[in-house]
C-alpha positions as CSV (number, residue, x, y, z in Angstrom):
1,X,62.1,-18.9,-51.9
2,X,58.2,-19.0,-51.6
3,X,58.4,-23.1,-51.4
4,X,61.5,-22.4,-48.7
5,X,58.8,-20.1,-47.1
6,X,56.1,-22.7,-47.3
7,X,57.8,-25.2,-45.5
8,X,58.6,-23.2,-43.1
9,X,55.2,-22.3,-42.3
10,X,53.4,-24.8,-42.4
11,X,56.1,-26.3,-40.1
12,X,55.5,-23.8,-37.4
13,X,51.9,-24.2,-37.7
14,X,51.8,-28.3,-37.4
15,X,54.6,-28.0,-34.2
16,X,52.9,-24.8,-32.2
17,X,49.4,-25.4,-33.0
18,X,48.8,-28.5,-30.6
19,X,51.4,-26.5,-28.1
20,X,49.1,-23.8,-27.9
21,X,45.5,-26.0,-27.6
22,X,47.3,-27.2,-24.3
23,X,47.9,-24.0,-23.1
24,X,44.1,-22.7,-24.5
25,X,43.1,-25.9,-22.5
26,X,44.9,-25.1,-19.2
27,X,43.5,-21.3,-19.2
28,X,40.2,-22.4,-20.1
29,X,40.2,-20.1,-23.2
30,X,37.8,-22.3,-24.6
31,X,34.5,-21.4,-27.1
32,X,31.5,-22.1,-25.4
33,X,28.3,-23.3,-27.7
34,X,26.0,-21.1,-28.5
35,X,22.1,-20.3,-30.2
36,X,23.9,-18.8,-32.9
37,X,27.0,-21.0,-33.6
38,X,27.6,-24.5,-35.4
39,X,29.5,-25.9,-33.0
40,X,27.8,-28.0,-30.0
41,X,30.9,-28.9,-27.8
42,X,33.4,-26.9,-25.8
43,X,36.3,-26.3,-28.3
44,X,39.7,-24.8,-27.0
45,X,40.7,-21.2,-29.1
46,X,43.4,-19.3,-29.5
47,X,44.4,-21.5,-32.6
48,X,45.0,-18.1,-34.2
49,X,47.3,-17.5,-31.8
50,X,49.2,-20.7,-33.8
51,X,48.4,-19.1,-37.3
52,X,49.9,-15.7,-36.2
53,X,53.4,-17.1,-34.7
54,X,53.5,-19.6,-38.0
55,X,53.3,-16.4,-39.9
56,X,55.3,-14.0,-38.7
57,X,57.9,-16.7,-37.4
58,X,58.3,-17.3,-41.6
59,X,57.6,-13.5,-42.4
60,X,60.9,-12.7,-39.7
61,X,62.5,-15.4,-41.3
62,X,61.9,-14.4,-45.0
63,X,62.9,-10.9,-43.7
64,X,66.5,-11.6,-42.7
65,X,67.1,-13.8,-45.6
66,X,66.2,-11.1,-48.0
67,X,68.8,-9.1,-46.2
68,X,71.7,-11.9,-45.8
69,X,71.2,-12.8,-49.7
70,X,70.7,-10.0,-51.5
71,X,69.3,-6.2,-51.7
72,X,65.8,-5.5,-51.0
73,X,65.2,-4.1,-54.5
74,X,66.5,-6.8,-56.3
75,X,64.1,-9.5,-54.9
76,X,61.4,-6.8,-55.3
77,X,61.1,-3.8,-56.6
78,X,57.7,-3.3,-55.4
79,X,57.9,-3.7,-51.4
80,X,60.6,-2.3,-49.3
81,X,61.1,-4.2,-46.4
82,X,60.5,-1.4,-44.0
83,X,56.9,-1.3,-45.9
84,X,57.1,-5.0,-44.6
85,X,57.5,-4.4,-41.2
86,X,54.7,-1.8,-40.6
87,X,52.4,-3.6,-42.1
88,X,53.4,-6.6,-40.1
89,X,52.7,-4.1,-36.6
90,X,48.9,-3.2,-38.3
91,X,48.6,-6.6,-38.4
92,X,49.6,-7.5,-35.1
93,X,46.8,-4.4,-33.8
94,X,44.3,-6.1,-36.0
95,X,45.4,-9.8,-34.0
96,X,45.3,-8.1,-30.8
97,X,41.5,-6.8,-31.4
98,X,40.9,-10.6,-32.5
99,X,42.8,-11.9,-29.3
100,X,40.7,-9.4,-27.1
101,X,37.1,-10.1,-28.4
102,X,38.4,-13.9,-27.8
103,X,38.4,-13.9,-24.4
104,X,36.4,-10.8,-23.3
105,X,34.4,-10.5,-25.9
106,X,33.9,-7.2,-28.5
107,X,30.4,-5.3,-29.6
108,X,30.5,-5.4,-34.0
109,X,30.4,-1.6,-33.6
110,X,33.7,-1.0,-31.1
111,X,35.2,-4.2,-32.7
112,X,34.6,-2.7,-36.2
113,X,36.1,0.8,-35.0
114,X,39.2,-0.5,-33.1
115,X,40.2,-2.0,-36.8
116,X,40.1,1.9,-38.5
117,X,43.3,3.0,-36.8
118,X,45.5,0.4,-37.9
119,X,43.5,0.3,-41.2
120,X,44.2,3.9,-41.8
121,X,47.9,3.9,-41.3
122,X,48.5,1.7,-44.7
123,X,47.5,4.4,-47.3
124,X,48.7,7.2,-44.9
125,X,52.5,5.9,-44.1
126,X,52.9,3.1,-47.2
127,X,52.2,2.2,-50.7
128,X,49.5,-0.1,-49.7
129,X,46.6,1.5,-51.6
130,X,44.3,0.8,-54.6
131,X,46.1,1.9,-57.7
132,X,42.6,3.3,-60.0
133,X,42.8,5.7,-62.4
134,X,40.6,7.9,-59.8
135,X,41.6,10.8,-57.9
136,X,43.7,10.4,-54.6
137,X,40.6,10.8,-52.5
138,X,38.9,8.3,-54.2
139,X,41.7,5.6,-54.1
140,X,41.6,6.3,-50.5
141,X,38.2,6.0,-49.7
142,X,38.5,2.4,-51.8
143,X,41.5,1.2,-49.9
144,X,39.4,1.6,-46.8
145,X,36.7,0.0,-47.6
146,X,38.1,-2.8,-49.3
147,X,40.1,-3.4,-46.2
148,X,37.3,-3.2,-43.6
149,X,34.8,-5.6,-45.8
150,X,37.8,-8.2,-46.5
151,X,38.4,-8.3,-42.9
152,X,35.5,-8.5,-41.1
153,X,34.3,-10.9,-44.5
154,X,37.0,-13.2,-43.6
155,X,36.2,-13.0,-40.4
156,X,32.6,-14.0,-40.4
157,X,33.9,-16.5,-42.9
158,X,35.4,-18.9,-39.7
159,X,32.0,-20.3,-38.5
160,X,32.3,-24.1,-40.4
161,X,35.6,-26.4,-39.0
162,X,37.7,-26.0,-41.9
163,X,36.1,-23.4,-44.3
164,X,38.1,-20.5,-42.9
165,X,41.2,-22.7,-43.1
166,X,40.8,-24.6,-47.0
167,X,40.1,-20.4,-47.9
168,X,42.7,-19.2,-46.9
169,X,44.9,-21.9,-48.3
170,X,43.3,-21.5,-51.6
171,X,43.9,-17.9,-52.0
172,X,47.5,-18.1,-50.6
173,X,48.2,-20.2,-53.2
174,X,46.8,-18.3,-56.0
175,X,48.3,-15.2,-54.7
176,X,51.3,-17.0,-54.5
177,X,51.2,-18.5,-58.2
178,X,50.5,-14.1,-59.8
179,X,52.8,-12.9,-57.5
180,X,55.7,-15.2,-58.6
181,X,54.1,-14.6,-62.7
182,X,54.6,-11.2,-61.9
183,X,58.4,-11.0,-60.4
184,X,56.7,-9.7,-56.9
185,X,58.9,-12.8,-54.7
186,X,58.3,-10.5,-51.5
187,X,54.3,-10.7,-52.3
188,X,54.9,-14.2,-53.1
189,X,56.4,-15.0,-50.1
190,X,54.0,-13.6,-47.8
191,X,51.0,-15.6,-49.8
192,X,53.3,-18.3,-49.4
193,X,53.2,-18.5,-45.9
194,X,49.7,-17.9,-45.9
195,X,48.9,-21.1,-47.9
196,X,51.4,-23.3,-45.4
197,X,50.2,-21.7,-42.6
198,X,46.8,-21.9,-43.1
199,X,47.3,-26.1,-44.5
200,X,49.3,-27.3,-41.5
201,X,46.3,-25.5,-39.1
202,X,44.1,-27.7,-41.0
203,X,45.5,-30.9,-39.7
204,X,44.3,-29.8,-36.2
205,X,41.1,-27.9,-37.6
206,X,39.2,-30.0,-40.0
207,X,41.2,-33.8,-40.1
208,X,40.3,-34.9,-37.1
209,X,38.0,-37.5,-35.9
210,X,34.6,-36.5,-35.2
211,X,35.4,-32.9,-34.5
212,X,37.7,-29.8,-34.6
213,X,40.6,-30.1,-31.8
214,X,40.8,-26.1,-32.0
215,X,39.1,-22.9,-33.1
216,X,40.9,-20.6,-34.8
217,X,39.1,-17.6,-33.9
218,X,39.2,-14.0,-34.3
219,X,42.5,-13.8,-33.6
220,X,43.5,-15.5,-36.4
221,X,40.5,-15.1,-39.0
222,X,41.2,-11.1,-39.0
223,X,45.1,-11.3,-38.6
224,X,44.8,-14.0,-42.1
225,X,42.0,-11.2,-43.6
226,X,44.0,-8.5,-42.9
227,X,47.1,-10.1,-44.8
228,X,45.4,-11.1,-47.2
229,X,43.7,-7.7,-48.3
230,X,47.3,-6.4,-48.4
231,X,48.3,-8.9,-50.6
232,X,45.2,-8.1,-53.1
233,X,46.1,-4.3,-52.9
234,X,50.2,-4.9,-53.7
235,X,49.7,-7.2,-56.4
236,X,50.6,-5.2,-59.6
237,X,50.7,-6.5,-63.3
238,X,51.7,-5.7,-66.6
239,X,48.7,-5.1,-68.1
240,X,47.9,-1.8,-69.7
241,X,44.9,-1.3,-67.7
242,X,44.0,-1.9,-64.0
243,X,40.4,-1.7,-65.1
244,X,41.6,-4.7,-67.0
245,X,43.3,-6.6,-63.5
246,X,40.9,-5.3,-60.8
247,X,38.9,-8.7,-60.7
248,X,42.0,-10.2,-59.9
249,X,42.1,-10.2,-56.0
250,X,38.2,-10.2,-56.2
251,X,38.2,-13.5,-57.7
252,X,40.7,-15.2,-55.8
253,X,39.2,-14.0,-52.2
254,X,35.4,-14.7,-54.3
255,X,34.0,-17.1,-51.3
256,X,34.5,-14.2,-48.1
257,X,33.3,-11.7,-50.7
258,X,30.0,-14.1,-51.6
259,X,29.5,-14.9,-48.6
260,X,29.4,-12.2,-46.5
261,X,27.0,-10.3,-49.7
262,X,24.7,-13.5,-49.6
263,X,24.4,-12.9,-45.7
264,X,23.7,-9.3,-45.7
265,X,20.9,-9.9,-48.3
266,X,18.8,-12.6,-46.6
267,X,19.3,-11.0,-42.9
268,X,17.7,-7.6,-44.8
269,X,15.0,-9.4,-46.0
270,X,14.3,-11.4,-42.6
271,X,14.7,-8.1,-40.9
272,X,17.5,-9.1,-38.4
273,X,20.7,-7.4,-37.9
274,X,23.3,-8.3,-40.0
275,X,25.8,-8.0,-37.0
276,X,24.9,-10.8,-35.2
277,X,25.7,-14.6,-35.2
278,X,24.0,-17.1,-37.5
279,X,23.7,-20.4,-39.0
280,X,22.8,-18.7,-42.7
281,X,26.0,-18.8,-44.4
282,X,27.4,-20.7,-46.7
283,X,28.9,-23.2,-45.4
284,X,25.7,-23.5,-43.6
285,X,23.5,-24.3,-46.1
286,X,26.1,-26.2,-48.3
287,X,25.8,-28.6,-44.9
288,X,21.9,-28.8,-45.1
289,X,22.4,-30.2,-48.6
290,X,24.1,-33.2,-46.9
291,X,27.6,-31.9,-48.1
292,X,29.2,-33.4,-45.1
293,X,31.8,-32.4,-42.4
294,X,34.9,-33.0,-44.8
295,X,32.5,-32.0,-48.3
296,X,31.8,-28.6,-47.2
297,X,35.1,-27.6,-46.8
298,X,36.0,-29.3,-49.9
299,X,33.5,-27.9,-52.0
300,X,33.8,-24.5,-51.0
301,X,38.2,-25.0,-51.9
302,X,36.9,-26.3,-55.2
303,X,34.7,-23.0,-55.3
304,X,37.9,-20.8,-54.7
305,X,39.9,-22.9,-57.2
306,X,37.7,-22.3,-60.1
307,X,37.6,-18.3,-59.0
308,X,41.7,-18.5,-58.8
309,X,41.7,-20.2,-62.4
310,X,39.5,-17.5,-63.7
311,X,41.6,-15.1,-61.8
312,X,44.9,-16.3,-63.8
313,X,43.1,-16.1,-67.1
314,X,42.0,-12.8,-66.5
315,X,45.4,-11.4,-65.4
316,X,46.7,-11.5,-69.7
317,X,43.7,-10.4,-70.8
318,X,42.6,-8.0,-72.9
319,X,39.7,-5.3,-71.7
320,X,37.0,-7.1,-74.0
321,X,37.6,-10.5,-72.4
322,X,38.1,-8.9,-68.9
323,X,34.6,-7.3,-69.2
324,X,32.8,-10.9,-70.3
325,X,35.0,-12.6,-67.7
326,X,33.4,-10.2,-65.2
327,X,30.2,-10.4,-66.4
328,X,30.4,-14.3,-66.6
329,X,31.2,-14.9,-62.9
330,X,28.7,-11.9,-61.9
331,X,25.7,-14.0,-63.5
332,X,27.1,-17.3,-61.3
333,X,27.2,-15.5,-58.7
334,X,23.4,-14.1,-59.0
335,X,22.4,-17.2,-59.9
336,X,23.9,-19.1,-56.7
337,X,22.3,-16.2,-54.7
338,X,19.2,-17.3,-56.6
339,X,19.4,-21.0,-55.6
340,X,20.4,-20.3,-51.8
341,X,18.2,-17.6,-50.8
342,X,15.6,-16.3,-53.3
343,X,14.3,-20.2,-54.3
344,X,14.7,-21.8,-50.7
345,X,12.6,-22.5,-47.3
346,X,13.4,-20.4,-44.1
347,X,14.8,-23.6,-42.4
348,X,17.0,-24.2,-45.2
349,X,18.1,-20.3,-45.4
350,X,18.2,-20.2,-41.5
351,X,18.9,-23.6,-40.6
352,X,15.6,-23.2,-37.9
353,X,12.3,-23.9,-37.8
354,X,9.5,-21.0,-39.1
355,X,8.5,-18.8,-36.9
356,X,4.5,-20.0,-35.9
357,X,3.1,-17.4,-37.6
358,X,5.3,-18.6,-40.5
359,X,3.2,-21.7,-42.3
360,X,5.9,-24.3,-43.5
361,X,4.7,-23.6,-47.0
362,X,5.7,-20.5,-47.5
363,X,7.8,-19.6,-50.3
364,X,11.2,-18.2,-49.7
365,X,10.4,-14.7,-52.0
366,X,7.5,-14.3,-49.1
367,X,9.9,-14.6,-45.9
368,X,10.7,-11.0,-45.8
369,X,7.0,-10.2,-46.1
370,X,5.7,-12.3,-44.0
371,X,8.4,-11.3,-40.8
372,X,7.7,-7.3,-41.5
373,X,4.0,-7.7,-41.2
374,X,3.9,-10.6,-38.2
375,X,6.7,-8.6,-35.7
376,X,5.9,-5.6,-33.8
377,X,9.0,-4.0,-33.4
378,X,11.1,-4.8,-37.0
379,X,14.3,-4.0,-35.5
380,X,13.6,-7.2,-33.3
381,X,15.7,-10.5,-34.7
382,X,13.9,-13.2,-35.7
């Protein structure tokens, strides 16, 4: 059934995606280039608009399957289909937010805020919440949170053509892969379409000549966020400890996680807001090590890979190997914040020349220094 699912996905995506660049076209929905983007040519939008019909066209479609072929407990246990179907109406909030900041245009704050409601109604009115051996509260608290920084990390992860896209199609397949180890088809399915989705939106994204035909925008990068984070909560395994499996939908969605960490730390130590565009991510700086258009993408699926690989191995392990496993992909993970950011220039962090009061030599550990003592106002960005 996920393959069924798949196919049908990534059908819908390679058939509506061009249908709806026309229509982005003739509207002039288009993303204009900015200070603070990559991207240096008009570029029609609404591809999530594309990614969100793809998916719940094979979502509606796995739906009525599940209830022509067979009960809803026997193809899993684990997810009612009426579970199914409010999340699917969160989601479609969360795409509308996207859609509206799209064309109008959203403060972080009110964007941030108009996510909570639809957030909040998962643990209140479903299953859909992180399983610890914590009190209620706690698991609560967690599900939030995890939901608002896998979001917004996937989010902030569309600013590269293709990363967004290869990331998602990573992940879905991994999720895909423990879902199906773990007799969860209706999880399965879902990552499924993810995968397909997310692949066929490449075609018009990323393998193109000379540059993207379509963005895919926040409609699409928090609806694709959003579903994934459910996914990483409803995952559930045999093992006899979740303390054992928690790293599991950490390591598959490892590259919005990263990222989004390695951006918060080197905006705190230049002093700017965190909230607002840049070029410092990584995608960004994988580019200024001459990566290429196709290589970044690449590399950063290759990335993911690895994380999903680790992810499988971790999933039959025992707590011992869990720990080192965690401990092993922590230390990579310090040490590839230590190689972009703590050992690198400002242009190579921000992708911009230094400041003048900045001399070119200046080593990276004395950016945040240098930018607190040299700007009146600290709240200012660089």
């Amino acid at each position: 059934m996920s393959i069924l699912v798949l196919l049908i996905a990534l059908s819908f995506a390679l058939v509506v995606t061009p249908l709806v660049r026309q229509l982005a076209l003739r509207i002039n929905f288009v993303a204009v280039p900015r200070q603070d983007r990559a991207h240096r040519v008009v570029t029609p939008m609404m591809g999530g608009v594309a990614l969100y019909l793809g998916l719940t066209g094979a979502i509606l479609l796995l739906t009525l399957g599940a209830v022509l072929i067979s009960s809803t407990t026997e193809l899993d246990r684990s997810w009612p289909l009426e579970e199914l179907y409010i999340i699917l109406i969160s989601g479609t909030l969360i795409a509308a937010i996207g859609l509206w900041d799209d064309w109008k245009g959203l403060s972080p704050p009110l964007k941030g805020l108009l996510q909570l409601p639809p957030i909040l109604v998962l643990p209140l009115a479903t299953s859909v919440e992180i399983g610890m051996n914590v009190p209620d509260a706690v698991n609560f608290f967690l599900t939030i949170c995890w939901f608002m920084y896998v979001v917004n990390a996937y989010n902030y992860l569309d600013n590269m053509d293709g990363v967004a896209a290869m990331t998602a199609t990573v992940a879905g397949m991994f999720f895909t892969v423990i879902a199906v180890i773990n007799d969860q088809f209706l999880v399965a399915s879902l990552a499924a379409a993810i995968a397909g989705t997310s692949f066929g939106f490449l075609r018009y994204n990323l393998f193109t000549s000379g540059r993207a035909a379509i963005f895919m925008g926040d409609v699409g990068s928090l609806f694709i966020g959003y579903l994934l984070a459910v996914i990483g909560v409803k995952l559930s395994f045999a093992a006899e400890s979740p303390w054992i499996t928690w790293p599991v939908p950490v390591l598959v969605l490892g590259i919005p996680i990263f990222d989004t960490g390695l951006v918060f730390i080197s905006r705190m130590r230049r002093g700017q807001s965190f909230l607002q565009g840049g070029t410092d991510h990584l995608s960004h700086r994988f580019a200024r090590l001459d990566f290429g258009r196709f290589g970044v993408p690449l590399a950063i699926g290759m990335i993911g890979s690895a994380l999903g690989c680790t992810a499988l191995l971790v999933m039959h392990s025992s707590l011992v190997d869990s720990l080192f496993a965690q401990a092993t992909v922590g230390g990579l993970a310090l040490f590839l914040l230590y190689k972009l950011e703590f050992s690198q220039s400002y242009e190579f962090i921000t992708g911009k020349e230094p400041p003048q009061h900045m001399p070119d030599s200046a080593s990276a550990g004395d950016i945040g220094a240098q930018v607190a003592s040299s700007t009146p106002d600290p709240s200012t960005p660089l």
